[in-house]
C-alpha positions in Angstrom: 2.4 13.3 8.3 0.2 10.4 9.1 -3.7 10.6 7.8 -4.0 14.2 8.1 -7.3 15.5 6.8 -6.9 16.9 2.9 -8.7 20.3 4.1 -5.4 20.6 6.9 -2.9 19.6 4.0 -4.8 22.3 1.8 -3.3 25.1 4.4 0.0 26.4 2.9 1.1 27.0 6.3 1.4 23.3 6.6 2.9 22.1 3.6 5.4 25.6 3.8 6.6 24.4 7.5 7.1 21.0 5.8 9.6 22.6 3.0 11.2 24.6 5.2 11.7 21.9 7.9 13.7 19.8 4.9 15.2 22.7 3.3 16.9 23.7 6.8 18.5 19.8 6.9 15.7 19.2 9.9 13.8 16.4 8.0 15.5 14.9 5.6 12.2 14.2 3.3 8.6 15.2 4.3 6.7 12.4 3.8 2.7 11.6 4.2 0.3 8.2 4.9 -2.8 8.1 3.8 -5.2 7.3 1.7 -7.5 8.8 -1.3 -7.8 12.5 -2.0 -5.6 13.6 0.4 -2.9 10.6 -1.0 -3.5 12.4 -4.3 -3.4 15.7 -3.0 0.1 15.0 -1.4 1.6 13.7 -4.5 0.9 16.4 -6.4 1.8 19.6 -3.9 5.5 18.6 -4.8 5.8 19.2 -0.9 6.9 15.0 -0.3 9.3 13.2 -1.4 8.0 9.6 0.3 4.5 8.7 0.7 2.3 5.8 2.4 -0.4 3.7 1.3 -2.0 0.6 1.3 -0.7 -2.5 -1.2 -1.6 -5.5 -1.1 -3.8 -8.2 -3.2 -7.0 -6.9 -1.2 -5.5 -3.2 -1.5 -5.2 -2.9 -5.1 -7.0 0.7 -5.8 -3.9 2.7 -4.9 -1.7 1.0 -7.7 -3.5 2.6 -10.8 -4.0 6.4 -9.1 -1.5 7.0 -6.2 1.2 4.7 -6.7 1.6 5.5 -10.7 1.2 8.9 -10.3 3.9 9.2 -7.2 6.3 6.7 -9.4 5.8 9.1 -12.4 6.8 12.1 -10.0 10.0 9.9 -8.3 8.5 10.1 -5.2 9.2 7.6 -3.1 6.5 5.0 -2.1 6.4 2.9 1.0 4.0 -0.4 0.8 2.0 0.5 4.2 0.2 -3.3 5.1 1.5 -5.7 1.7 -0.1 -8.6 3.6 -2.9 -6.9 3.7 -4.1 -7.9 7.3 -3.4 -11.5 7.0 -7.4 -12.8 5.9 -6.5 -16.0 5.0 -6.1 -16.4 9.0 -9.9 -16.3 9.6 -12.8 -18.9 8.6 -15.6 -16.1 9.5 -15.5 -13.0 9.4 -13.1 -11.0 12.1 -14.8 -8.6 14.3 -12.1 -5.5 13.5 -13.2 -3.4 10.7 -10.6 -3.0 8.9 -9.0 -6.8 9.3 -13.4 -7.5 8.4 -13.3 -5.7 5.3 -9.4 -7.5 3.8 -11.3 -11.0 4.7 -14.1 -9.9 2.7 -12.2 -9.3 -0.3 -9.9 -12.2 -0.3 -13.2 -14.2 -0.1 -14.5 -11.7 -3.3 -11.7 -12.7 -4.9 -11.7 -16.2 -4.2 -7.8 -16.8 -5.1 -5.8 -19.1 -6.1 -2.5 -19.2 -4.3 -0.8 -20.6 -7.8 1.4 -23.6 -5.2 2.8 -20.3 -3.5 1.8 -20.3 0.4 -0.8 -17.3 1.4 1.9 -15.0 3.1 4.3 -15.6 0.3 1.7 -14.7 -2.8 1.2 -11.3 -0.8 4.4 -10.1 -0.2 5.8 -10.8 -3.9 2.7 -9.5 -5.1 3.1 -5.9 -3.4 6.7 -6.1 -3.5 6.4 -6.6 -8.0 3.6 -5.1 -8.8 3.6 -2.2 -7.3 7.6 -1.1 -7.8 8.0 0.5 -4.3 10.9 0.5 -2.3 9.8 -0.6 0.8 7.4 -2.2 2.7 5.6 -2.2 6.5 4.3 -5.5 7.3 2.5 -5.4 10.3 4.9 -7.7 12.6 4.8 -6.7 16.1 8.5 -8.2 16.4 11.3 -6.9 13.6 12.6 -9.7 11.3 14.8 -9.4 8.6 14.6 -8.7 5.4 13.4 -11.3 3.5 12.3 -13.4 6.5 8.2 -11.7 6.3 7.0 -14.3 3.5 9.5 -14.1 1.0 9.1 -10.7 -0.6 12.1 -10.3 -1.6 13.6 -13.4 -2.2 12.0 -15.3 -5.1 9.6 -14.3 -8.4 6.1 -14.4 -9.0 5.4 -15.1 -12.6 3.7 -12.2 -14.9 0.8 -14.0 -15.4 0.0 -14.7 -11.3 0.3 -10.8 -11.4 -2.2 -10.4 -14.4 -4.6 -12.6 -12.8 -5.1 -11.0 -9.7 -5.4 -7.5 -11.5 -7.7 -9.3 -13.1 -9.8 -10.9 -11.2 -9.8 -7.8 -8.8 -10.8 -5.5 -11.9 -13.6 -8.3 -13.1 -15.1 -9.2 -9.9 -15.3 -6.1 -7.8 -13.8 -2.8 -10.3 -11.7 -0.6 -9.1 -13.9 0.5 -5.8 -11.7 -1.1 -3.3 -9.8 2.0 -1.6 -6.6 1.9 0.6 -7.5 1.4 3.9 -5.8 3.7 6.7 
């Protein structure tokens, strides 16, 4: 289920058909994208085994709520957008909302690439720190594994990983949501 309204995945018609669909070897796992309370409420309806969400350095608020809580429940975790819409790309700001708002919090942050290159820093970061086993990376062509900025090939040191928590939690807190 992609972005469906926490009020439709509150139905227990829905979330039965989806447990039944997977119990009768139709769907192997039900799984749902999204964002905020109806991320939350997803994880906890024991009704997925995979969810969706945003990670990336300018998509950090998932990691402490969603993204624990699904790892603490084994449920699977896909990275949705680990290079978070590419900002570094843009020396204004881009007239798409959602590409707008990841340019304005790379520039909040105001980084530090550490000698990695922009699209490399991004994918290790989503691929470490947040421990999920996959990622979606926004390339309208497929490339292999490996070949989208070096996620996972390569480390990025614990305390590159510290800082941008940091910095995140010091200069903004923890009020940047996913974005769907």
């Amino acid at each position: 289920m992609h972005s469906c309204p926490l009020d439709v995945l509150e139905r227990s018609d829905v979330s039965e058909a989806l447990v039944r669909c997977v119990e009768s070897g139709k769907v192997r796992v039900a799984a749902y994208s999204g964002e905020g309370d109806a991320l939350l409420w997803a994880i906890r309806s024991g009704a997925f085994g995979s969810v969706q969400c945003s990670v990336s350095v300018v998509d950090q608020g998932p990691l402490e709520s969603a993204v624990a809580d699904a790892c603490s429940r084994k449920i699977g975790v896909l990275a949705k957008r680990p290079l978070g819409n590419a900002p570094w790309r843009f020396d204004a700001r881009p007239p798409e909302p959602d590409v707008a708002e990841a340019w304005h919090r790379f520039k909040a942050l105001r980084l530090d690439p550490a000698g990695l290159d922009w699209p490399t820093l991004f994918a290790r970061f989503a691929a470490f720190r947040a421990r999920r086993l996959g990622d979606l990376d926004g390339h309208k062509k497929f490339r292999a594994p490996g070949r989208n900025g070096g996620g996972r090939r390569g480390r990025i040191a614990r305390l590159i990983l510290g800082r941008l928590t940091m910095l995140r939690l010091c200069r903004e807190g923890a009020r940047w949501p996913g974005r769907i």
